[in-house]
C-alpha positions as a LaTeX table, in Angstrom:
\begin{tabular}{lrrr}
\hline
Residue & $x$ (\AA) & $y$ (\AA) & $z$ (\AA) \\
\hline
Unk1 & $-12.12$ & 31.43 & $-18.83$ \\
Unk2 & $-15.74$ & 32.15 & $-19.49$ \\
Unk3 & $-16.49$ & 35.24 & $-17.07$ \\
Unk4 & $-20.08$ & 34.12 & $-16.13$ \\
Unk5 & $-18.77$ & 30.22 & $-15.54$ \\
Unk6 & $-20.01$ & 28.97 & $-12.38$ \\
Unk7 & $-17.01$ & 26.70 & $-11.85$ \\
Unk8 & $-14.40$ & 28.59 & $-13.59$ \\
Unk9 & $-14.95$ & 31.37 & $-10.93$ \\
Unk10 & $-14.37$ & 28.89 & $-8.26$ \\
Unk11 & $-11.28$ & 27.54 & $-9.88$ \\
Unk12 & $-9.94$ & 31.20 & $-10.03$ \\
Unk13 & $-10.62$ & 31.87 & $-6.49$ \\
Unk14 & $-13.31$ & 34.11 & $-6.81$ \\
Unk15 & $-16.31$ & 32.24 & $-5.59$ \\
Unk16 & $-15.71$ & 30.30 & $-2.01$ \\
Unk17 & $-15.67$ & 26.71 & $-2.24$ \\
Unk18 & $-15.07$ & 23.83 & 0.15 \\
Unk19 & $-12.04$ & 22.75 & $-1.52$ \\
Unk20 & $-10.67$ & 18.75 & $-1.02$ \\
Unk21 & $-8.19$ & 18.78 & $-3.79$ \\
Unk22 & $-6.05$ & 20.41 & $-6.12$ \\
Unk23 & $-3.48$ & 19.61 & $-8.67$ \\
Unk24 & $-2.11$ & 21.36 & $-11.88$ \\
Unk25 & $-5.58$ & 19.99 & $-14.06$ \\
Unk26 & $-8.23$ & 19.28 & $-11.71$ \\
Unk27 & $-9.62$ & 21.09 & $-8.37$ \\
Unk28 & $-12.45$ & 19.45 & $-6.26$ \\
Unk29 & $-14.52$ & 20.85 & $-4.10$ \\
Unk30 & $-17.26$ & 19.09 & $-1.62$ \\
Unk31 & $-20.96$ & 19.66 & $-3.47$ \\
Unk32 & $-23.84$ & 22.76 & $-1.75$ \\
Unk33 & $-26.62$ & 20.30 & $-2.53$ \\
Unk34 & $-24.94$ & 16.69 & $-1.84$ \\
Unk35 & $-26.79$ & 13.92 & $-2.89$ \\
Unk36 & $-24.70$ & 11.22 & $-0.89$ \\
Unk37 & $-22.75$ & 11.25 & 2.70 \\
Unk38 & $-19.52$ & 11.93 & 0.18 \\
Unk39 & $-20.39$ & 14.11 & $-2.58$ \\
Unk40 & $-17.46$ & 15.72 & $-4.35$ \\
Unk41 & $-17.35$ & 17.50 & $-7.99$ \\
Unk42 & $-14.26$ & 16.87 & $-10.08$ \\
Unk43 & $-13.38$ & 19.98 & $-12.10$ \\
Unk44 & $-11.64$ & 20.34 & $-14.99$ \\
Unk45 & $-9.13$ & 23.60 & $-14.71$ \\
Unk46 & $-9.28$ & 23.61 & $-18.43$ \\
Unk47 & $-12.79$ & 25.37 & $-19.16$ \\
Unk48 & $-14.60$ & 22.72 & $-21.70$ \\
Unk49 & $-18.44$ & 22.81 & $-21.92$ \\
Unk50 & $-18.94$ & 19.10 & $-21.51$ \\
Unk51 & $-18.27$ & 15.79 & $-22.65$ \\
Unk52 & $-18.98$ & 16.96 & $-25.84$ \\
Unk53 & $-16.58$ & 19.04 & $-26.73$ \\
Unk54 & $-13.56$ & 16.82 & $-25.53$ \\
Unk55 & $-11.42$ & 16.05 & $-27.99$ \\
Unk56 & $-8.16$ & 14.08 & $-28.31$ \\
Unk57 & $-6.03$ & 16.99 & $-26.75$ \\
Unk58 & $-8.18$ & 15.83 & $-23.42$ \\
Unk59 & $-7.25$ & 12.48 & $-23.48$ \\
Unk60 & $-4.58$ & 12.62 & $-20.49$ \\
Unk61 & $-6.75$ & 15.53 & $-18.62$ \\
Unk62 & $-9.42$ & 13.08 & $-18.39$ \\
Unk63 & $-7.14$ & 10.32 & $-16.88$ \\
Unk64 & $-6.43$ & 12.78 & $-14.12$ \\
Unk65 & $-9.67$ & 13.64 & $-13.48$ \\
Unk66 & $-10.55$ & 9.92 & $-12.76$ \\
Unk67 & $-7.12$ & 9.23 & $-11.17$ \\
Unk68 & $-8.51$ & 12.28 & $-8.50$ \\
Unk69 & $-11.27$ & 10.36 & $-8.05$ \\
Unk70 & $-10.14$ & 7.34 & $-7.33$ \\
Unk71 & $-8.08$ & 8.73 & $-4.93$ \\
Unk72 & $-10.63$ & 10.54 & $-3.42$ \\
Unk73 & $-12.54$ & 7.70 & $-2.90$ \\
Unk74 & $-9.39$ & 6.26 & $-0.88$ \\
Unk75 & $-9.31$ & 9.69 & 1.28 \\
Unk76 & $-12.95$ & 9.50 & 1.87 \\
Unk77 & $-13.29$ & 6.11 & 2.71 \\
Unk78 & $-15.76$ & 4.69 & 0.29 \\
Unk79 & $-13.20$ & 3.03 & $-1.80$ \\
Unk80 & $-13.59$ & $-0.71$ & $-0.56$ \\
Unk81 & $-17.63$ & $-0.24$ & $-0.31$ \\
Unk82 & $-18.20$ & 1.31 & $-4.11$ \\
Unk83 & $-18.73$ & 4.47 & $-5.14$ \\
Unk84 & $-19.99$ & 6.35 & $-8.54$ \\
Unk85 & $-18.21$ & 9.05 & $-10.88$ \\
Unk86 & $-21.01$ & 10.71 & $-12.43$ \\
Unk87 & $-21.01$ & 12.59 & $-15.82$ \\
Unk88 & $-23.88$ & 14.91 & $-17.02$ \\
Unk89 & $-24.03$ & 16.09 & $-20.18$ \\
Unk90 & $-26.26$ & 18.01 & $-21.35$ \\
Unk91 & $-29.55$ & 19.53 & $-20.18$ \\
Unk92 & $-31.65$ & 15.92 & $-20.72$ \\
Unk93 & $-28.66$ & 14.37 & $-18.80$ \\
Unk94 & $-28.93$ & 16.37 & $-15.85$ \\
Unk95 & $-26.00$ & 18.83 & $-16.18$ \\
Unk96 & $-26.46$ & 21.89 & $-14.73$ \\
Unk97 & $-23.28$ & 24.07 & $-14.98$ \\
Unk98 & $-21.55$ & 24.17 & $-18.51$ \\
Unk99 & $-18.24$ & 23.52 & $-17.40$ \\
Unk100 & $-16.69$ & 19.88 & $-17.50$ \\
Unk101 & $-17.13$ & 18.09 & $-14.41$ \\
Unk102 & $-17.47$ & 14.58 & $-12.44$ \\
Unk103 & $-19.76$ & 13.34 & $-9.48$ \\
Unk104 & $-17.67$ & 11.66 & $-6.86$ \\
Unk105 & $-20.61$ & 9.62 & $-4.89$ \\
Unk106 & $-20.44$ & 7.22 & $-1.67$ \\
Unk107 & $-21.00$ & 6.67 & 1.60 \\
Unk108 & $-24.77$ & 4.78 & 0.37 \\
Unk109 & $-26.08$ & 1.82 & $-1.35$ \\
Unk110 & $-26.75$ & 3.58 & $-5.08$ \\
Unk111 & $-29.98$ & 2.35 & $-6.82$ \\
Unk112 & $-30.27$ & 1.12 & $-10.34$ \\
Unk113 & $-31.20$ & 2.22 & $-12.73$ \\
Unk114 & $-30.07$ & 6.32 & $-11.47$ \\
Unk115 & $-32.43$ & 9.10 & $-12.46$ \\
\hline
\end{tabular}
């Protein structure tokens, strides 16, 4: 675990988060800055930069980290309306803290195309 990760910190317990979820590879806590009525980031335990560095080890993590999601969604209530999982990558594609992660956002109409 990187020691100056933003979200590795809150995965440890050492930064306060609002937590919604936790299993053995993912932890999600409700976003500071929400962009939409749910707002939820998907964290990977396992530290991994971003998309870019997941490799075929990650295959299964990455099915978890959706399968969270999607019950999120459920828990949340914006299943049966729509809702987006987000991934950043990189600093052109918006993503802020080096550390894998997904967007879990509902609760709005989402316009097309984002950014």
């Amino acid at each position: 675990m990187p020691s100056d990760c933003l979200f590795c910190r809150i995965i440890a317990g050492e930064l306060p988060a609002a937590q919604v979820y936790s299993d053995d590879s993912v932890v999600a806590i409700r976003d500071i800055a929400p962009r939409a009525p749910t707002h939820i980031l998907l964290l990977s335990r396992k530290h991994i930069a971003s998309v870019r560095e997941v490799g075929p080890e990650d295959h299964e993590l990455i099915g978890k980290i959706f399968a969270a999601g999607a019950e999120l969604a459920r828990r949340e209530g914006v299943a049966t309306d729509g809702y987006r999982l987000v991934v950043n990558t990189g600093r052109n594609g918006g993503q802020t803290v080096d550390h894998l992660h997904v967007h879990l956002l509902g609760g709005r109409p989402m316009a097309w195309p984002p950014g």
